[in-house]
Structures are given as C-alpha cells and as structure tokens.
C-alpha positions in Angstrom: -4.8 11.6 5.0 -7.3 9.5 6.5 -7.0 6.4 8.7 -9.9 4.2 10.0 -8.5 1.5 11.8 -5.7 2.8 13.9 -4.8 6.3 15.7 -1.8 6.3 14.5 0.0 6.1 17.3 2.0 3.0 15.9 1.5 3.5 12.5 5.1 4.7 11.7 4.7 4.5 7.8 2.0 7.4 7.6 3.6 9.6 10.5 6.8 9.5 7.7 5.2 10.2 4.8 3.1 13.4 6.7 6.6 14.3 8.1 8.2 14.4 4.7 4.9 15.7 2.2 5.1 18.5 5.0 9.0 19.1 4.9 8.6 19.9 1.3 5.6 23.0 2.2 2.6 20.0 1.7 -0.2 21.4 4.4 -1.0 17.5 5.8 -4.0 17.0 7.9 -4.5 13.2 9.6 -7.8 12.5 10.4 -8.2 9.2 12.7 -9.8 7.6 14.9 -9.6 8.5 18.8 -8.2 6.1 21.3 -8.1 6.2 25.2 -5.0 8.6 25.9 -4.6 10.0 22.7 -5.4 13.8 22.5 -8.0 15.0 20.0 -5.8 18.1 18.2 -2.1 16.9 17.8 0.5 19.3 15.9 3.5 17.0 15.1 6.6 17.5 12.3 4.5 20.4 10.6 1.3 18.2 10.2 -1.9 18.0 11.8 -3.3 15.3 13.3 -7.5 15.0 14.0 -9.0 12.3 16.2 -12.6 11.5 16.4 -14.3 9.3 18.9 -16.7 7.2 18.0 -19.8 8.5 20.0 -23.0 7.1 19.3 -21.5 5.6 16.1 -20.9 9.0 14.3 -17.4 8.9 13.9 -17.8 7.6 10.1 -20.3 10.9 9.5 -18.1 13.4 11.4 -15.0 12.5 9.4 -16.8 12.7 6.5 -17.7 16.2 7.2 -14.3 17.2 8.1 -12.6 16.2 5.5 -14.9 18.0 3.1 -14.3 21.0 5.2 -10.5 21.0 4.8 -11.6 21.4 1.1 -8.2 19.2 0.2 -6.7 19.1 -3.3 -5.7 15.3 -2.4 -7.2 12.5 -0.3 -4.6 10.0 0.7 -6.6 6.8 2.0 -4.4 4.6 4.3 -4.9 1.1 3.8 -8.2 -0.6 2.3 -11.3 0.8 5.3 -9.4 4.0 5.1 -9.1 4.3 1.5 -13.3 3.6 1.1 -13.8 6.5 3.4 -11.6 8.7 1.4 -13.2 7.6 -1.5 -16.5 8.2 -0.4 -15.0 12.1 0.5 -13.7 12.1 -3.2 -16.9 11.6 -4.7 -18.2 14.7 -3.4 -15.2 17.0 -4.3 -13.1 17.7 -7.1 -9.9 16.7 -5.3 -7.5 13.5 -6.4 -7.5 10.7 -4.9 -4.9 8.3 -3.7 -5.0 4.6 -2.4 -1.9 3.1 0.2 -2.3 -0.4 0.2 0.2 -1.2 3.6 -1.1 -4.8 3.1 -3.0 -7.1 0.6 -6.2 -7.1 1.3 -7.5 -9.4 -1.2 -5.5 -11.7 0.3 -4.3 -10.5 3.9 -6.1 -13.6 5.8 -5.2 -16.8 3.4 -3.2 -17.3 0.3 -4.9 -16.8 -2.7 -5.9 -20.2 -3.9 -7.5 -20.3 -0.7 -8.8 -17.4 0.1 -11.2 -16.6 3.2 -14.8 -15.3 3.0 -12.9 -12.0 4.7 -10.5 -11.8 1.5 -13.2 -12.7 -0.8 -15.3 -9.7 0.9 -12.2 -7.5 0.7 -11.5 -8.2 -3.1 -15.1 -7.2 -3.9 -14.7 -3.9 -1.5 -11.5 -3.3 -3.1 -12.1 -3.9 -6.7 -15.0 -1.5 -6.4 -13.0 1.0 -5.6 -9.2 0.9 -6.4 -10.1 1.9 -10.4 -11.1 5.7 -8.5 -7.6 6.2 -7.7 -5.5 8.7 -9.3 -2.6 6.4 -8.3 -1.9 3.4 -5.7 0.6 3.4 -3.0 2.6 0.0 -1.8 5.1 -1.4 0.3 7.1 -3.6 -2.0 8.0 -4.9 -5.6 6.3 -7.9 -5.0 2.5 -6.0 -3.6 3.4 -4.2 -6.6 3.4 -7.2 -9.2 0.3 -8.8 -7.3 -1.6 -5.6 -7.3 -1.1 -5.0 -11.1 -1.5 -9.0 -12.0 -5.4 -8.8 -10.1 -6.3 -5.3 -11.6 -4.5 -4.6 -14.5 -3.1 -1.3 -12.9 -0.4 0.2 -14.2 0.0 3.9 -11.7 1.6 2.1 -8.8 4.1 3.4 -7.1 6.2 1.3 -4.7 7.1 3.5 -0.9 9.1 1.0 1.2 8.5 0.3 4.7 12.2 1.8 5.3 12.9 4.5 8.2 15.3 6.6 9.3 17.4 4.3 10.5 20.2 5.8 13.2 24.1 4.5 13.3 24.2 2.5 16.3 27.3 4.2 18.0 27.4 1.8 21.3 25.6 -1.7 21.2 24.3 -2.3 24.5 25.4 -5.8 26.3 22.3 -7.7 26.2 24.0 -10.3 28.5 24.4 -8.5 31.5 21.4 -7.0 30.9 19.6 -9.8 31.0 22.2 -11.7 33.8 23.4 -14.5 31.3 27.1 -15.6 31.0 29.1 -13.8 28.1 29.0 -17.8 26.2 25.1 -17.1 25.9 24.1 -17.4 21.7 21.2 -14.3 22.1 18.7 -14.9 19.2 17.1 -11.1 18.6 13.7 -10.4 17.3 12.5 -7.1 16.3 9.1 -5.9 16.2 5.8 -6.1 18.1 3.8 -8.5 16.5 4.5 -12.2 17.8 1.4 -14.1 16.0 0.1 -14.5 13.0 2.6 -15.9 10.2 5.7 -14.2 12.0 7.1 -17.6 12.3 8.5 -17.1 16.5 7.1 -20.2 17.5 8.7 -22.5 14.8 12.0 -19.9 15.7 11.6 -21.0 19.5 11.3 -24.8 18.5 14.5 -24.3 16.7 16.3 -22.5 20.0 15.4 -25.1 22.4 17.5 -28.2 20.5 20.7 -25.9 21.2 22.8 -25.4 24.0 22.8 -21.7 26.1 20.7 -19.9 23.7 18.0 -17.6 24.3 15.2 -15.6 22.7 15.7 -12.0 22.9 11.8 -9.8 21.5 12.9 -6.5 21.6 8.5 -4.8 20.9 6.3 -7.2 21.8 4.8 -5.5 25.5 4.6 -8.6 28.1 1.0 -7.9 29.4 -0.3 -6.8 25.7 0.6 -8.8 21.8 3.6 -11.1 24.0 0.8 -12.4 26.0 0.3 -15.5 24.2 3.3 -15.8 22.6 4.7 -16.2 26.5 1.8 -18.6 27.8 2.5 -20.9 25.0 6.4 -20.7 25.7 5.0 -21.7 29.4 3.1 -24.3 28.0 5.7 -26.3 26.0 8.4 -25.7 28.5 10.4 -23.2 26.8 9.9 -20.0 28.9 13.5 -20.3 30.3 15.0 -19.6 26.6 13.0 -16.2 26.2 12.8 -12.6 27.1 10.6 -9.9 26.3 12.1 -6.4 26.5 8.7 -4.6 25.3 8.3 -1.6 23.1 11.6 0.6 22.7 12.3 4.0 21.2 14.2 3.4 17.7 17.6 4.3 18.8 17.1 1.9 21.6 16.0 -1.0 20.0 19.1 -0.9 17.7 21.2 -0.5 20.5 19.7 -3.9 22.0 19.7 -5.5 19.1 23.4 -4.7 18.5 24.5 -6.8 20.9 22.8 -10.0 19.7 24.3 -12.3 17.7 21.5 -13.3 15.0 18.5 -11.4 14.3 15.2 -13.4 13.1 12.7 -12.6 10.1 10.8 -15.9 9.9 8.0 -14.5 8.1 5.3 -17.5 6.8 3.6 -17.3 3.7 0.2 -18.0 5.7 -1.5 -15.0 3.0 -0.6 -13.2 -0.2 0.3 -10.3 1.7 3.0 -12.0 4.0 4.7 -13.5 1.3 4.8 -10.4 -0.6 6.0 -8.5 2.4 9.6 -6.8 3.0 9.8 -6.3 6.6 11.6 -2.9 7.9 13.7 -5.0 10.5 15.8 -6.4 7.0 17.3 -3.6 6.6 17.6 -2.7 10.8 18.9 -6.2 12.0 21.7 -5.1 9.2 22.1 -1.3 10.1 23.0 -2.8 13.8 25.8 -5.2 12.3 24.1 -8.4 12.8 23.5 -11.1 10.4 19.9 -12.2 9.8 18.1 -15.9 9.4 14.8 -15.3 7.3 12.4 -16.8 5.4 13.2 -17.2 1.5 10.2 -15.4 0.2 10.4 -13.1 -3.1 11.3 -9.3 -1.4 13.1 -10.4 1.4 15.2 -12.8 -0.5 16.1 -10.2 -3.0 17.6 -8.0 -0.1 19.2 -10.9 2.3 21.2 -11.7 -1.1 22.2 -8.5 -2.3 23.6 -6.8 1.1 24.8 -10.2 2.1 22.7 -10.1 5.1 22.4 -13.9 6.1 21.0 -17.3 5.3 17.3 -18.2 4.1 15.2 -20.8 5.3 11.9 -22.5 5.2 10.1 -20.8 8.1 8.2 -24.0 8.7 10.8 -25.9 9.1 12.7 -25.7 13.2 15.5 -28.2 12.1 16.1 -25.8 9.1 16.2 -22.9 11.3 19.0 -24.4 13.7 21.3 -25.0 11.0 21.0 -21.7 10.1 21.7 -20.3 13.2 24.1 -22.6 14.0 26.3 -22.0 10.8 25.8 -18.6 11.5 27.3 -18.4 14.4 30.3 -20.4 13.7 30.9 -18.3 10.4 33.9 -16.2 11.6 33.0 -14.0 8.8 29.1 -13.0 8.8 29.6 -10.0 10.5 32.3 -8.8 8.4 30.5 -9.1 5.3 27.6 -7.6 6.7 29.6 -4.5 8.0 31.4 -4.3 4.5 28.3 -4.4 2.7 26.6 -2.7 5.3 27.5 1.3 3.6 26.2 -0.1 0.3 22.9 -0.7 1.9 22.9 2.4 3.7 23.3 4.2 0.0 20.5 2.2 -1.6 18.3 1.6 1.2 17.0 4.9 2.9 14.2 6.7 3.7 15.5 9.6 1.6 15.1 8.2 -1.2 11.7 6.9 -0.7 10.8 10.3 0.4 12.0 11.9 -2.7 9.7 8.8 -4.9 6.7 9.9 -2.3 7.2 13.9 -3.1 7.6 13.7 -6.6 5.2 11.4 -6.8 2.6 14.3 -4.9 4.4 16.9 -7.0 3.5 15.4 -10.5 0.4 15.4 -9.5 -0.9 18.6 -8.6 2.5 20.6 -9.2 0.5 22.4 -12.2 -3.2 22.1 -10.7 -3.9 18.9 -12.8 -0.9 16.9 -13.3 -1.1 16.8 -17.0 -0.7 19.2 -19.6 -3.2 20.5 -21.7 -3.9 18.7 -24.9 -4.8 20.4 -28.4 -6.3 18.4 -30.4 -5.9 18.5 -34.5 -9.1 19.6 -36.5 -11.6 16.8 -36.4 -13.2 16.3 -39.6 -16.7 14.5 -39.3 -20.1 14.0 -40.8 -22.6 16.4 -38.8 -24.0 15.3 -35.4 -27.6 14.7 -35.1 -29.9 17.5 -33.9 -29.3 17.9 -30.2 -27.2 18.2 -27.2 -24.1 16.3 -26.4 -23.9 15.2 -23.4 -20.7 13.3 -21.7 -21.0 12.0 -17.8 -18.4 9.7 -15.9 -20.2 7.5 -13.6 -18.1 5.3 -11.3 -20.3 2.5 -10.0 -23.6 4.8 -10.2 -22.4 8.0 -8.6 -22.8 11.0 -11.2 -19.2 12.6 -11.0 -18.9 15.4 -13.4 -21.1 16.6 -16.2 -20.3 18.4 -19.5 -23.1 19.6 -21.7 -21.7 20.9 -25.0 -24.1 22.7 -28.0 -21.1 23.4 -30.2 -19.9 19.8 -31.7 -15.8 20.6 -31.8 -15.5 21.9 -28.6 -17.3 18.8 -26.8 -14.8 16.7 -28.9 -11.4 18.5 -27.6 -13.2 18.2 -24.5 -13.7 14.6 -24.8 -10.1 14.2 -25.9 -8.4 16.1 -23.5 -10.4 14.0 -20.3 -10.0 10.5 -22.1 -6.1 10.8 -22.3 -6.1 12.4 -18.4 -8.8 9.3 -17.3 -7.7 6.4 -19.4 -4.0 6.1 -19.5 -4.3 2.4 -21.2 -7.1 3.4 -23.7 -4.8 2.2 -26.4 -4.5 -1.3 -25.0 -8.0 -1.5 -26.5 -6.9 -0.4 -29.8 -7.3 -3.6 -31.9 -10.2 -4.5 -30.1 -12.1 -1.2 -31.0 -11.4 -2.3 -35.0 -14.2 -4.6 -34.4 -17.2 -2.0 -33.6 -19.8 -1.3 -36.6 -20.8 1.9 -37.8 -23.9 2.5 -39.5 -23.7 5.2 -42.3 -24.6 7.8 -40.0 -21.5 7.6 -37.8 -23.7 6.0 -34.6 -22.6 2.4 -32.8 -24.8 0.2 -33.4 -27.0 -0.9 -30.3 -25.5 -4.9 -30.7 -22.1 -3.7 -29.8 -23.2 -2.1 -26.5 -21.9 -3.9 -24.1 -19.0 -4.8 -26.0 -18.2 -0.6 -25.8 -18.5 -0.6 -23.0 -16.3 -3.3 -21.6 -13.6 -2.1 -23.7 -13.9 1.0 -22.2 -14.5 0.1 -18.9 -11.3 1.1 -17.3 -10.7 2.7 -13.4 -14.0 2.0 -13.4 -14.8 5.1 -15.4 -17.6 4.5 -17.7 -18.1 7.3 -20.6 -21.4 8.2 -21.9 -22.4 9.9 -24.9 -25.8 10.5 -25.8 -28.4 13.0 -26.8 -29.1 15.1 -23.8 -33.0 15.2 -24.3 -32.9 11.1 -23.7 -29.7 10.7 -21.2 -31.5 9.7 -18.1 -33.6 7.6 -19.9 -32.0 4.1 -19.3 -34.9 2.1 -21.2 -34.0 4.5 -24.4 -30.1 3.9 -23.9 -31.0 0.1 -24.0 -32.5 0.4 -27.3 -31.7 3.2 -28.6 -28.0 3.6 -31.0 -25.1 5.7 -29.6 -23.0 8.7 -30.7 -19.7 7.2 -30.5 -18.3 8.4 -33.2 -15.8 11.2 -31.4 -14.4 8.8 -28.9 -14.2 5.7 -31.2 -12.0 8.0 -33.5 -10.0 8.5 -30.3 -9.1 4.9 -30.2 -8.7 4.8 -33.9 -5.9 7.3 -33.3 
C-alpha cells in the first residue's frame, strides 16, 4: 500500500483494510511519508508500516525503489497522489494494480459545474491514470455512481468508511463534565475536521437562537484544526455555547457522545465529493443511542431514513437546523426508535462485512495467480497472414508494458484472445460499432478507419497494436501503412 500525503497516523480507513488483508495471511507493507514523531519501521496488526522523510526531496525516488524491492503481487494506491505513485511502481513490474479513491478528486475543491483549476488539474491526473487499474476502491454508492458516470468504469467496488464500532456500556455525563446544569440541551459533534463544508458554523448559528444549549466537538484539538473554528465563535459572540474536548480514543468518544442529546452531520455540498460522502459518525452518533440532525444529501439520506436515525435538513439553512433540533428534542420517542432500530443497523452496518467485500475482493484477484481462468479458444479459421512477424504491444499513455512476438499465426491469436477478455472486460459494448470497419480482400483494416479502431478500442487506456514486427516502431509507416486486424476484429465479431 502506498500513501503520499499523510503518515497514516490518522488515516483510520487504510490502517483497517492492512489490519484485515493481514488477518486473512495477506503480507501488507505501508509505505508513507515520515512525519515529526512518527518512527521510521512500525509493526502494527501483522502489517508493516515504512516511513520515508523527505530529505533533499528524494522521498518520491526512495519509495519508488522500495516498493519495487518488496517485489509485490499488488500495489494498492491510497487516494489520487498516492495512487500515481503506485502507478508509476506498476509500470515497471508485473504486479496488479489497485486505485482507493477516499475522496473525489475530480471534484474535491468545487461542485462539478464549477469546478476549480485544482479539480480540473486533478481530472486530467486522474483520467490518465485510473483506466491502469485492475479495479477501483470507494467509499460510498454515490462516489461509486459519479466515478462510473465520468469514466465509464464498471470494476468498482464500494468499502465503506464504517469501523469497528464498540457497544457503549456507560455514557459518560457530559454535564458535569463540562459544569453545566442537568436542563443543558448538549449538541455533540464528532470528528476532527471543523472547516471546509462540515457545516459547524451554520450548526452554531442555529444553537445560539435557543435557550441553555451548547456545542459539544468531541476531535477537533483546541490549539490545532479547532483553532479557527474557536476564533470565529470569539468573534461573533458565541464562544460561551461551545466546547472542544479534542481528539479521543474510539471507545471514548462514544462514551462522550452518549451523553449528548443530538449528534450533528451538517455536511454541505460545497464539492462533488462532499455531497457524495457518507460520513462514519452516521452510523456512531446511532451506535451511542443518539438521534442525528444531517444534511439531506444522497448517502446520508439513504441511512438517516432506513435506521430511523433523525431528521434532514438544508445545511445552509440555521433556522432549518433549530427546528430540527428542537423537534428533536421534544420527540419523546427519537431515542427509542433509534435503539429499536439500532441492532438492525448493527447487522447491516459493520466493518465485518466490508472486510469480507475487501478480502474477497483481494482474493479474486490473485487467489489463482491471475484472477481469471484460462481461456481456450475454438479453431480460428482464416485466410493466411502476410509474410512476417506478429507483433502485439499494450501501451498505456506511451510506456511499452508487455511485448509478445509470435512466428506461429494460431498461437498469437489464442494469445490475443486470452489477454483481450482479461484487459477489456467491456470489449463487447463496442460490438455494433466494430460492424462498421472495412476489410479489404486481404483481411487488413483499411488505413481510413484508423483512428476509428482505435477509439473503439481504447478502453483502461490499453491501446492494442498489431503490426508487422519489421515496421512496428516505425510510427510514420503505422500512419500510412494498413493494419492486421483481422484476429482481434473477429474477437469483437464474436
């Protein structure tokens, strides 16, 4: 697995997938970057983890190297600057190669009618690459749907954000804790980011027009992210209505947020990937028995509705947000349909059963060394090849990958058969389109219907070749010259 961005410290999605591809006898290595107090060898939960500091700018190089090293059968690629590095380790192995989106990077910094120059730049990086992949990794239905929609995939495989999640045995009274009187209304938010598109501000707005109410952030650290959040409270007068209780271990945090009374996911749709989010502190805010006011946006909707979790609202909206609360907390009954519900969502929602989607997605792939069995083809009956060599190349955006060369003619075609059903899952999408290519009368495509080959075959961005070895470098000839096609257009035909 390799990270860029982060040292995984905090990065509790890919320290549970390692955990569990290492539970079921995966050997995981981590390779990240090195931050100040985190040690450079880590053993943890039967993986590895690798840090690297960035010296003299030669952290990229010497992760590079290590990773080839490791000789791995897979390179899992965390997230989009992760995933280009593992991609650029893939192109010099023979191992598979996975992509983790956490986010949407095509559209992580504005929504995509309007998307930033940074989005724009990340859609170009992305599409560049993502076609490489043996298969892509996200974080909800919705990432999913948006994912396939921009790149016509259709190997994703959807690993929720969902942990572990403890039975909180004795909720911890937050109001003597914080020395407030028992008739206190305790507002809880979970998590450490209080910024961009989490909606707190608007959430405050709405707290301050009622009576004895407070914000309770359970993760944000009061000298590090709830900086800002608490010098704008300062500003606008409403530091009196909120309390940070920083970064808290798991069992903890539940514990605290037990003894709230509402729990807030006010996520904006300020990018794609927000909107398409499903945040883990649904399904915690619920595990600790306490009815949830979030933002009615595709995932999280979906879940608030079907464990009976709470009310949706327009995140935007702070007059919207106090009725919410406020019917919440005069609903005698939220908390009981929440706890009845509550062993339904327990059964659906787990990290177990993500885990299992996660191993047997690992497992299919390289349980029998390839993932896919080995195809016979029937007897191909053709007109004889022109004298010469056949040679077939996969070249993903320039970089020579693999190279067959082939003197008898049958063999390169079960060759040719066998990788084209391995590389090009969709190839029959193009099936209809293919009835449109000319032959001349000695089986070659003619050279008008180049490019149209080869955007029907331009899929994962695998481009396939087929030429006559003497003139395959040649790219003047190619332009000009016909191509055998014949084998692989009677692949399509099929």
């Amino acid at each position: 697995m390799i990270l860029y961005d982060n040292d995984l410290t905090f990065d509790a999605r890919v320290q549970r997938e390692a955990g569990a591809l290492a539970a079921a006898n995966f050997s995981v290595t981590i390779l990240a970057p090195k931050s100040v107090g985190t040690p450079l060898i880590e053993e943890s939960k039967g993986y590895r983890v690798e840090r690297f500091p960035d010296a003299l700018n030669q952290m990229h190089d010497a992760m590079v190297q290590r990773a080839l090293d490791l000789k791995p059968r897979v390179i899992h690629g965390h997230d989009l600057v992760g995933f280009l590095l593992a991609r650029e380790v893939w192109q010099k192995t023979d191992a598979l190669l996975i992509y983790d989106s956490h986010e949407l990077w095509s559209s992580y910094y504005g929504p995509v009618s309007r998307p930033t120059s940074k989005d724009r730049r990340n859609r170009r990086l992305e599409e560049s690459a993502i076609y490489d992949a043996n298969t892509v990794i996200t974080v909800s239905d919705a990432c999913a749907t948006h994912l396939q929609s921009l790149y016509g995939l259709e190997n994703i495989t959807v690993v929720r954000n969902v942990s572990a999640i403890p039975t909180v045995e004795e909720p911890i009274d937050l109001h003597q804790l914080l020395g407030l009187d028992p008739d206190w209304n305790l507002i809880v938010y979970l998590g450490a980011d209080t910024i961009r598109g989490r909606g707190l501000h608007k959430g405050l707005e709405a707290i301050s027009g009622m009576d004895r109410t407070a914000l309770v952030l359970v993760g944000p650290e009061p000298e590090g992210r709830g900086r800002k959040f608490i010098d704008w409270a300062r500003e606008n007068g409403y530091e009196e209505r909120l309390f940070l209780l920083g970064m808290q271990p798991l069992e903890r945090a539940l514990a605290l947020v037990a003894g709230a009374d509402v729990g807030l996911c006010l996520h904006e749709p300020v990018s794609e990937s927000i909107r398409s989010s499903l945040p883990n502190k649904i399904f915690q805010y619920g595990a600790a028995g306490v009815p949830v006011v979030a933002s009615e946006l595709p995932d999280i909707t979906t879940v608030v509705n079907r464990y009976s979790l709470g009310r949706l609202v327009d995140p935007a909206k702070p007059n919207q947000i106090r009725r919410a609360i406020e019917q919440t907390l005069s609903d005698p009954g939220a908390k009981d349909r929440l706890i009845a519900s509550r062993e339904k969502m327990a059964r659906e929602v787990s990290w177990d059963q993500e885990k299992s989607r996660l191993i047997h997605l690992f497992s299919d792939l390289i349980g029998d060394g390839s993932g896919v069995p080995e195809y016979i083809p029937p007897a191909i009956t053709s007109s004889p090849p022109p004298a010469g060599t056949y040679c077939f190349e996969w070249i993903y955006t320039g970089t020579r990958r693999s190279k067959k060369r082939w003197e008898d003619r049958p063999a390169f075609e079960a060759w040719t058969r066998k990788h084209l059903e391995r590389a090009l899952p969709n190839i029959h999408e193009n099936r209809n389109a293919a009835e449109s290519i000319t032959f001349s009368d000695d089986g070659l495509v003619e050279r008008r219907n180049w490019k149209f080959i080869m955007g029907c075959l331009k899929s994962k961005s695998l481009w396939l070749w087929i030429g006559l070895e003497d003139h395959f470098y040649d790219m003047e000839y190619l332009s000009r010259s016909k191509l055998v096609f014949e084998p692989i257009y009677k692949l399509i035909r099929s």
